[in-house]
C-alpha positions as CSV (number, residue, x, y, z in Angstrom):
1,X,15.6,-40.2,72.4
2,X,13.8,-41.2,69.0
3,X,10.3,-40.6,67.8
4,X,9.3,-44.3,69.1
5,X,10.8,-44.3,72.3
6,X,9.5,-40.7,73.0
7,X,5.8,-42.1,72.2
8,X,5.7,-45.3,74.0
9,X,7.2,-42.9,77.1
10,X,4.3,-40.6,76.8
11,X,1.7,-43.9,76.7
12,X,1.3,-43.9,72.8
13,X,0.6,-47.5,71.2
14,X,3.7,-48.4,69.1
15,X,1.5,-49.6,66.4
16,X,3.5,-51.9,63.3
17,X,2.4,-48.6,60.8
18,X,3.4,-46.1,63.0
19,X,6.7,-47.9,63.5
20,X,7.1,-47.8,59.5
21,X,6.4,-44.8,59.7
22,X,8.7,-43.0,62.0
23,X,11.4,-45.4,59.9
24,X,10.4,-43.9,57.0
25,X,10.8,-40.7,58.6
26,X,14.4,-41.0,60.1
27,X,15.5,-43.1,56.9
28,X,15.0,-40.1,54.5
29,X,18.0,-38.3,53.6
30,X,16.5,-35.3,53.2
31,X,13.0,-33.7,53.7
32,X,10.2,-36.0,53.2
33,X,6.1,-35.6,52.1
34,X,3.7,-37.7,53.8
35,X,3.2,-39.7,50.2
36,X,6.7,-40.7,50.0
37,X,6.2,-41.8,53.2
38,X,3.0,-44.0,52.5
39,X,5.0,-45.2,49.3
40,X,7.7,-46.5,51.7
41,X,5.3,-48.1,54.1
42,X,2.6,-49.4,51.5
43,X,6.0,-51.4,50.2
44,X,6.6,-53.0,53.2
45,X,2.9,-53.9,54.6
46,X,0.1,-53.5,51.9
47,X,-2.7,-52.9,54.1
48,X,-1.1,-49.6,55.1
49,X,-3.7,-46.6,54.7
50,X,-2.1,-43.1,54.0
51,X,-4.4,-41.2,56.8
52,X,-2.3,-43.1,59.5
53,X,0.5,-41.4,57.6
54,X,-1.1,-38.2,58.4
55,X,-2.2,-38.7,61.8
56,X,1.0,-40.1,62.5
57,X,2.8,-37.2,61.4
58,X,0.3,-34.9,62.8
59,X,1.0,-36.3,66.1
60,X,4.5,-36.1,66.1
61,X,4.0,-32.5,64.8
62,X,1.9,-31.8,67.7
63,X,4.0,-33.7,70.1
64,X,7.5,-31.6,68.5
65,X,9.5,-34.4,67.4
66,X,9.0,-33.4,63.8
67,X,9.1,-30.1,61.5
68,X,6.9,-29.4,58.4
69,X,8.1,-27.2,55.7
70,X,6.7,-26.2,52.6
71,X,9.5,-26.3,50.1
72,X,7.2,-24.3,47.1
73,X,7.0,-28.2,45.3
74,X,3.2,-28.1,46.3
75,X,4.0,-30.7,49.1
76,X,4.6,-30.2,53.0
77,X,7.9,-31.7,53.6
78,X,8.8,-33.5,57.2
79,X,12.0,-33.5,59.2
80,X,12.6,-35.2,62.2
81,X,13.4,-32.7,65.1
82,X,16.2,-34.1,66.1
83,X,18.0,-34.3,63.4
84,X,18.5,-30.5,64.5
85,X,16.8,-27.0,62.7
86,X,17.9,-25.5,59.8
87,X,16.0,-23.3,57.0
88,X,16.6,-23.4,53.4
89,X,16.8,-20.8,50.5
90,X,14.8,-22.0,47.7
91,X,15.2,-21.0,44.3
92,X,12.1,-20.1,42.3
93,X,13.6,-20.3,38.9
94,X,15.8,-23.5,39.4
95,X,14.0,-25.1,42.2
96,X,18.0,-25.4,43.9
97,X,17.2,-25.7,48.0
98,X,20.3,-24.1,49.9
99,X,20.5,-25.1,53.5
100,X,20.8,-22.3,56.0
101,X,22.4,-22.8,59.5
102,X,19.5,-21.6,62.1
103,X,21.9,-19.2,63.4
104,X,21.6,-17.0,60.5
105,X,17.9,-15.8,61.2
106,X,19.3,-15.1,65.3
107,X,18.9,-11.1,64.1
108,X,15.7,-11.8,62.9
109,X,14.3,-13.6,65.8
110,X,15.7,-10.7,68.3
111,X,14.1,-8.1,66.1
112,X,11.0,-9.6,65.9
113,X,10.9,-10.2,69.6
114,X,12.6,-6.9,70.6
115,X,10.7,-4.5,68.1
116,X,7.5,-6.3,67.9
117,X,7.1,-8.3,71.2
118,X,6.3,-11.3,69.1
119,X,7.8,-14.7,69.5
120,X,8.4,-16.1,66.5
121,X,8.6,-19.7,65.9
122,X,11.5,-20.3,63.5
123,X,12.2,-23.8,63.4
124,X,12.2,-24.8,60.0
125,X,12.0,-22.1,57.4
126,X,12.1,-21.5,53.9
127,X,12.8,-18.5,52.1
128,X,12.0,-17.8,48.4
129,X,13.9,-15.9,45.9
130,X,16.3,-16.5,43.1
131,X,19.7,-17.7,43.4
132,X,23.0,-16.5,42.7
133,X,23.4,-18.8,39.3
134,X,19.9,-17.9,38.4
135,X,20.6,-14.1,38.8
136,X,23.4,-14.0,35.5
């Protein structure tokens, strides 16, 4: 079930911006900031304000139909939920983003909870460090 139809389920106004936004959202092929977002919609209907942006996002945030990521670029980055959880190496000479299958940090998750009695909430990660091109 999308974003939309998950919101007007749960009694949420499907409001024209909100609309654009989730578009936005679920158009991007690959992670987006909430100002390429408000870029997208501002296009498309001029009156647009980027706080619904945020509150939208927030919201589906809250509601866990999307994932925020900081990607080291200074922006928090969006990613639709169901589009599935992944992580991603990031590079911090090159800025190269290498996608990582969540079932490589399954260890880490059972360690953490095992060893530490902590649930960890690994839904969208990124890890920082230096790639293989950038260690020659």
């Amino acid at each position: 079930m999308g974003c939309d139809q998950t919101l007007k389920g749960l009694g949420y106004r499907l409001t024209p911006q909100r609309i654009m936004v989730v578009e936005a959202l679920h158009g991007a092929d690959e992670h987006v900031s909430a100002e390429e977002i408000y870029t997208q919609v501002k296009a498309r209907y001029p009156y647009a304000n980027i706080s619904t942006v945020y509150r939208t996002l927030e919201l589906l945030k809250e509601l866990g139909l999307v994932t925020e990521t900081d990607l080291g670029d200074g922006r928090v980055r969006y990613h639709p939920a169901e589009k599935g959880h992944h992580h991603h190496l990031v590079c911090h000479k090159c800025g190269k983003i290498i996608d990582l299958p969540e079932s490589a940090l399954f260890h880490l998750e059972e360690t953490l909870s095992r060893d530490y009695r902590f649930q960890p909430d690994l839904k969208h990660l990124a890890i920082f460090g230096v790639c293989a091109d950038c260690q020659k």
